[in-house]
C-alpha positions in Angstrom: 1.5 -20.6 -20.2 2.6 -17.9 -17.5 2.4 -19.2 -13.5 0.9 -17.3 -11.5 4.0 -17.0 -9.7 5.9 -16.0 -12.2 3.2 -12.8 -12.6 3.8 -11.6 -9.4 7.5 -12.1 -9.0 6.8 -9.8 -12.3 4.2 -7.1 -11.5 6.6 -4.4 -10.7 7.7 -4.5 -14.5 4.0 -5.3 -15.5 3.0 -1.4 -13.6 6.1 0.5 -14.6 4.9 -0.3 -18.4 1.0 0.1 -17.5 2.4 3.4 -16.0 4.2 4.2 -19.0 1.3 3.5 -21.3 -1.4 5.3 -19.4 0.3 8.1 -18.9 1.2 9.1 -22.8 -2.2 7.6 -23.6 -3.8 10.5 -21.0 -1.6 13.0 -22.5 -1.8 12.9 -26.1 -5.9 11.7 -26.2 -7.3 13.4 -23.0 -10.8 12.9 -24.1 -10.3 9.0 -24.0 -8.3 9.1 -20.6 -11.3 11.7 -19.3 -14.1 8.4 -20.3 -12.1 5.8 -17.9 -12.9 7.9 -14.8 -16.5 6.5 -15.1 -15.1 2.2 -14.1 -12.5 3.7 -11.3 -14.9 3.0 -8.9 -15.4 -0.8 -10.2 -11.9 -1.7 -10.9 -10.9 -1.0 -7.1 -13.4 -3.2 -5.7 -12.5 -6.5 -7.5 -9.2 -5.2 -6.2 -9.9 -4.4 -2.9 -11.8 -8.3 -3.0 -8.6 -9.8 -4.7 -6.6 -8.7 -2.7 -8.8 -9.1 0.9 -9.5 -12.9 -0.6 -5.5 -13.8 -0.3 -5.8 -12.3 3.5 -6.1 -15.0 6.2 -8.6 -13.5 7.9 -9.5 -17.2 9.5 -6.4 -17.4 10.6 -6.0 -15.1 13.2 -4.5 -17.4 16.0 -1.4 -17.9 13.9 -1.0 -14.3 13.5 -0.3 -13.6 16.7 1.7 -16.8 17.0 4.8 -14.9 16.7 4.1 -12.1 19.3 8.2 -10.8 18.9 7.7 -10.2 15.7 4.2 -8.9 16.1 5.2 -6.1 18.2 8.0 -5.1 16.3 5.9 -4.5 13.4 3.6 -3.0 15.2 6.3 -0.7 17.1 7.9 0.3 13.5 4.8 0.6 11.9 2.5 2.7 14.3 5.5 4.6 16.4 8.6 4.6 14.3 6.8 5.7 10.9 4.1 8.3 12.1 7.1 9.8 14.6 9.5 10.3 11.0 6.3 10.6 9.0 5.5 13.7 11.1 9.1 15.4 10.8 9.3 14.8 7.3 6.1 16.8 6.7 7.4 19.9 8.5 9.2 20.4 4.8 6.4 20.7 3.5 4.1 23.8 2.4 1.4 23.9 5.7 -1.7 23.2 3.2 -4.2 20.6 4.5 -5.0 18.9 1.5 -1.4 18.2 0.9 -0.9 16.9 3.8 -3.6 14.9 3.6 -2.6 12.9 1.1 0.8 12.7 2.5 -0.5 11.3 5.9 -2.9 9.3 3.9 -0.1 6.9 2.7 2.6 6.9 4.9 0.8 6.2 7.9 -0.8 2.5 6.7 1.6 -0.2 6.3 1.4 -2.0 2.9 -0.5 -5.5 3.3 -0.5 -6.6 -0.6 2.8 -6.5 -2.8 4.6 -6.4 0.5 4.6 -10.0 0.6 6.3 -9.9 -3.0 9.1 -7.6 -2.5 9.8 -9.8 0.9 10.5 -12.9 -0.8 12.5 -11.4 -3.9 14.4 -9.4 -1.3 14.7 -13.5 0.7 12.7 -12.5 3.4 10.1 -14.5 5.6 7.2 -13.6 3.4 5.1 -16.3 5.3 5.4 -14.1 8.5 4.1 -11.7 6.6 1.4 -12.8 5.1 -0.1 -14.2 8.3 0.5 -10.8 10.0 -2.0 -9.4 6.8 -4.8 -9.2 9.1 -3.8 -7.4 11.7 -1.9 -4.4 10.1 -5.1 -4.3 8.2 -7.1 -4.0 11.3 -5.0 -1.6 13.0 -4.3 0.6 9.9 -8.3 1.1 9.8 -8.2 1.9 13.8 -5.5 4.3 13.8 -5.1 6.5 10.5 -8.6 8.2 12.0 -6.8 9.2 15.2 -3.4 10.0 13.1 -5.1 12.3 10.8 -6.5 14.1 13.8 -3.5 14.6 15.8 -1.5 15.9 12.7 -3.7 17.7 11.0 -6.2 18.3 14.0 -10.0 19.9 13.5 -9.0 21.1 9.7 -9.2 17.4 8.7 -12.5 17.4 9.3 -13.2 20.6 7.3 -11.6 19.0 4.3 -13.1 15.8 4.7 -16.9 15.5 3.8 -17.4 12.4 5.6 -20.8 11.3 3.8 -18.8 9.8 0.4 -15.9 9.2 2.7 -17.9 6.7 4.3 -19.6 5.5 1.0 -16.3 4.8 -0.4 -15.3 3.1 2.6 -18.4 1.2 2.8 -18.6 0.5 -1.0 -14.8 -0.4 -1.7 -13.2 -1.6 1.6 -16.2 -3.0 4.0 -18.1 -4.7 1.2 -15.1 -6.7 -0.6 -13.6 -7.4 2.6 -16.7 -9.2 3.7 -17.3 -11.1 0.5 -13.5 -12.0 0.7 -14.3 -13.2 5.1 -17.6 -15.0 3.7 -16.0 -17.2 0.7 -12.6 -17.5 3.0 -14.6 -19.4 5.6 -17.2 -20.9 3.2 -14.0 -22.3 1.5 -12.9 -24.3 4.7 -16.0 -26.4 4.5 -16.4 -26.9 0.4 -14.1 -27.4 -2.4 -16.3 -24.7 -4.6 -15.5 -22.3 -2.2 -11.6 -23.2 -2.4 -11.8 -23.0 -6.5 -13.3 -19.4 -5.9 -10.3 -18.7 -3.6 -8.3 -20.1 -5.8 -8.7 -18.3 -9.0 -9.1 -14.9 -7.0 -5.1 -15.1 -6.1 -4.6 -14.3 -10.2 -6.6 -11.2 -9.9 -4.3 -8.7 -7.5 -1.6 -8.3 -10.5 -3.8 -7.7 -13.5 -6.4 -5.8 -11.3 -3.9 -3.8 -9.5 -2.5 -2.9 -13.1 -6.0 -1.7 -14.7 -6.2 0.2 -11.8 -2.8 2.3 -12.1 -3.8 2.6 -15.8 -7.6 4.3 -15.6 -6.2 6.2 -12.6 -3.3 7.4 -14.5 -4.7 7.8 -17.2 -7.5 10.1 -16.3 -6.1 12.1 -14.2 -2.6 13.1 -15.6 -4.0 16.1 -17.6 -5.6 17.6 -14.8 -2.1 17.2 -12.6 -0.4 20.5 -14.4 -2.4 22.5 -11.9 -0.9 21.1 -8.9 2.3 19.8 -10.2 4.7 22.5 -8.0 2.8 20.8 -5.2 3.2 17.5 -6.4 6.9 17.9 -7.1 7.3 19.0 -3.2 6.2 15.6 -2.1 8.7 13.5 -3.7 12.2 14.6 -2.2 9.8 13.8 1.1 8.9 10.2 -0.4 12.5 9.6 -1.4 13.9 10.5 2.6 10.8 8.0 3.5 12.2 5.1 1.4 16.2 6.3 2.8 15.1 6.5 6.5 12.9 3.8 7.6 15.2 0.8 6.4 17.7 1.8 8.6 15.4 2.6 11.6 14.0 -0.8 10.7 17.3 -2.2 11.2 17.9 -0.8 14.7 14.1 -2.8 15.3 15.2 -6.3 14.2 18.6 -5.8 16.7 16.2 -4.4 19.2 13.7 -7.4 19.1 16.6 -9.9 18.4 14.6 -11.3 15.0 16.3 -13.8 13.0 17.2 -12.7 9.5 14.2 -13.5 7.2 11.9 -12.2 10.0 14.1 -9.2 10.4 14.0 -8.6 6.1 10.3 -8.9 6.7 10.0 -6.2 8.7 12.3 -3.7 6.6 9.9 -4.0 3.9 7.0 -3.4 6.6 8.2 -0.4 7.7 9.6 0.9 4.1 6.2 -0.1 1.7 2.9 1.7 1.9 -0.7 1.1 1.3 -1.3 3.3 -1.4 -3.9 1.7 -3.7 -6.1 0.9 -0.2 -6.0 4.7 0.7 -6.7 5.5 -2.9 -10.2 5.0 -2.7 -10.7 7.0 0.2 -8.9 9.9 -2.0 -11.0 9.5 -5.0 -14.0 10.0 -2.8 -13.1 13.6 -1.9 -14.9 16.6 -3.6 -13.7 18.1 -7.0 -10.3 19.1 -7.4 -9.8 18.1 -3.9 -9.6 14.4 -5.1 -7.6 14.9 -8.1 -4.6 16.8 -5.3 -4.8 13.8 -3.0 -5.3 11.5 -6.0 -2.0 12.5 -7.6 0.1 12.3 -4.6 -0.7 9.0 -3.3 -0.3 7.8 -7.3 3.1 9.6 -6.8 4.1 7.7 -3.9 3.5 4.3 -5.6 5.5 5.1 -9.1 8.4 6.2 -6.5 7.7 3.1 -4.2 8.0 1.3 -7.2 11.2 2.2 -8.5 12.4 1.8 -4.4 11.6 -1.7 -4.2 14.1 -3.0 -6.9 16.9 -1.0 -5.1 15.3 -2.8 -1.8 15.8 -6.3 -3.3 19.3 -6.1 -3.8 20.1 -4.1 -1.0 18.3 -5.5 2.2 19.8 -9.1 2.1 23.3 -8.1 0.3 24.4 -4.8 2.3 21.4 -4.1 5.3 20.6 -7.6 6.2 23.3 -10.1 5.6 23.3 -14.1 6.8 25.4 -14.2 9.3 28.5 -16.2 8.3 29.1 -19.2 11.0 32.8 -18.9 12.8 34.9 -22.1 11.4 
């Protein structure tokens, strides 16, 4: 019987072949792909709740236990990346919508399979995961007054903020307080623990369905944006290139040891795309499918980043230091 570990040390394989599968099944029976629009909606709330549940949101003293590394991340995270964010997107055509999605999921630090891709690339991926909370937070604070200063008052001519706020509502508030309710119900009763318990096996397999009716249904309709779509991937590439380096000058600047300094590589590097991706799918008409595409584009190149990442952060960037004799 598979381990749960052994899934997630896993996933990336498990989405590149979800990704694989979705996308020939939306191309060569569109009708069927068109019919799993209707269950996006569902599929990213047990999720959003799978993934919230496996945040320590109880545990926010020992978060900021490690206030070095907090700042760092929170220097690399919300100075570094919006600073090189920005300049990358002056190669890019000056359309809103474009941008939108572009800002959309470079500016929130992952806070899911980040912890993954730390430990297969031997990072502190317990720093990490206690820090979960608080990049959450601050992602939620700040991308509001990002999108603003990059994009200025035509965000909010782009943005209908009625089903922006219902998806936010729906797919982020609500599963993040079930997950705060059943976390701290769990500290007083075993029940709740078993509930806690059996939600970490549903990030992978969720995470996967998700990719797939996403894909899926939208593939067909990508032909009339793909020359903008194409545009944002050289940009996603020079993303993945840039920010382990400028990560690197962080750890030096901090003075992190090495697993908490690997941690933070991955912070700065890995984005947030599938808790952005709601926010996209709640955009009007053909709107949705743009921003839809290009934060689904960003993940598939993520993807195939993070196994170069593994090898190369604690090999080349981020070596143990070897002890004089």
């Amino acid at each position: 019987m598979i381990s749960r570990e052994r899934l997630e040390n896993n996933q990336v394989w498990v989405y590149v072949i979800v990704l694989i599968v979705a996308a020939g099944l939306g191309l060569t029976a569109p009708d069927v792909g068109a019919k799993l629009d209707a269950p996006i909606s569902f599929v990213i709330a047990i999720l959003m709740y799978s993934m919230f549940s496996q945040i320590p949101f109880t545990s926010l003293n020992e978060s900021l236990a490690n206030r070095r590394f907090i700042w760092a991340l929170l220097t690399v995270n919300y100075l570094a990346v919006p600073i090189v964010v920005w300049l990358l997107s002056k190669l890019l055509p000056d359309y809103p919508p474009l941008l939108l999605g572009v800002y959309l999921v470079l500016l929130t630090p992952c806070i899911d399979y980040v912890i993954v891709f730390t430990a297969l690339g031997k990072g502190n991926e317990k720093i990490i995961l206690t820090s979960t909370p608080i990049l959450f937070i601050t992602q939620m604070l700040l991308l509001p007054l990002y999108l603003w200063l990059f994009i200025g008052n035509e965000a909010a001519e782009i943005v209908d903020p009625r089903p922006f706020l219902e998806a936010f509502i729906g797919l982020i508030v609500f599963p993040l307080g079930l997950a705060v309710i059943l976390q701290l119900f769990a500290r007083k009763s075993p029940v709740g623990n078993k509930i806690i318990d059996s939600s970490a096996w549903l990030p992978v397999p969720f995470m996967a369905l998700t990719l797939f009716v996403v894909v899926s249904s939208q593939i067909v309709k990508l032909s009339t944006n793909m020359n903008l779509i194409i545009k944002v991937i050289p940009v996603y590439i020079a993303f993945m290139i840039i920010m382990p380096f400028i990560s690197r000058l962080m750890v030096k600047w901090f003075k992190l040891d090495i697993g908490s300094g690997r941690a933070l590589i991955f912070s700065g590097s890995t984005r947030n795309s599938l808790v952005v991706l709601p926010l996209a799918l709640s955009l009007p008409g053909q709107l949705s499918t743009l921003v839809a595409a290009i934060i689904v584009t960003q993940t598939i190149v993520e993807l195939a980043g993070e196994l170069i990442y593994i090898r190369l952060v604690p090999n080349i960037l981020l070596r143990e230091r070897k002890e004089a004799p």
